[in-house]
N, C-alpha and C positions, 0 to 999 in steps of 0.2 A: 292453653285453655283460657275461655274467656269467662269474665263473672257475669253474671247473670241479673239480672232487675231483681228485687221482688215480685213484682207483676208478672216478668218470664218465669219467673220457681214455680207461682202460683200456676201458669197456662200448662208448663210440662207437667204438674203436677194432675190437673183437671183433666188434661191428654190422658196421662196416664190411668186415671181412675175410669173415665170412658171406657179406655181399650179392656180393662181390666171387666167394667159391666159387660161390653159385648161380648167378650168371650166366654163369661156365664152364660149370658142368655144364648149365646150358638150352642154352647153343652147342654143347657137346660131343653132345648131343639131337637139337638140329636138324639140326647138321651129324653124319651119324657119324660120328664122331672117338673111335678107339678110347683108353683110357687109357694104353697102351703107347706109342701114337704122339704124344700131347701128353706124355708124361714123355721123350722119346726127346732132349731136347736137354738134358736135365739134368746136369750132369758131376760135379756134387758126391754121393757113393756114400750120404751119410746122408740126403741132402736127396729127392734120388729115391723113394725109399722111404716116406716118409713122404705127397710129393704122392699117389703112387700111390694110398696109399691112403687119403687123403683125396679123390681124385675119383673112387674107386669106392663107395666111404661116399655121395658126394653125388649120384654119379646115383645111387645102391641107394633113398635118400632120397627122390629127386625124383619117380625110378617108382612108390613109395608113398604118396605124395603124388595122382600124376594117377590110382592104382586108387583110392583114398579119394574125391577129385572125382568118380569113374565110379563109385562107388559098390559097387564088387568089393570093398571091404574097411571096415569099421567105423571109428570111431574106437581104437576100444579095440585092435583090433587093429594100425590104423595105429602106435600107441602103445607095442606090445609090441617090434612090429619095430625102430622106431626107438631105440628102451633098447636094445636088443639090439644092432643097430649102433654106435652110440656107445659100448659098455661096450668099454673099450680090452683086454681079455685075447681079447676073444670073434675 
């Protein structure tokens, strides 16, 4: 077994919480599962706020994703979208 960086803990870690988001938001997809009602049991008033919007970030994501697959949308555009999601002011 090999040890790990800090920096590597941190990336597998960041991987992990990723994979962790998108596979909420493909269940919140399949199932419709609005984002109001998967944050509805959060009690903590900073914490709420933030999944929120992190699982409207991730399905906004996801749906961009499957028009890219369908071919409704380029890369380049997939690309602009997604900067533009992620840029934390926007």
């Amino acid at each position: 077994m090999q040890d790990k960086t800090f920096q590597q803990a941190i990336q597998d870690l960041q991987g992990k919480m990723i994979n962790d988001v998108h596979d909420t938001v493909y269940r919140m997809i399949e199932h419709p599962t609005t984002v109001a009602h998967a944050c509805a049991g959060i009690q903590d008033e900073r914490t709420r706020p933030f999944v929120h919007k992190t699982l409207i970030v991730g399905q906004l994501v996801t749906l961009l994703d499957m028009m890219k697959y369908m071919q409704l949308i380029n890369e380049c555009q997939y690309n602009e979208f997604v900067a533009y999601l992620m840029n934390p002011s926007a």
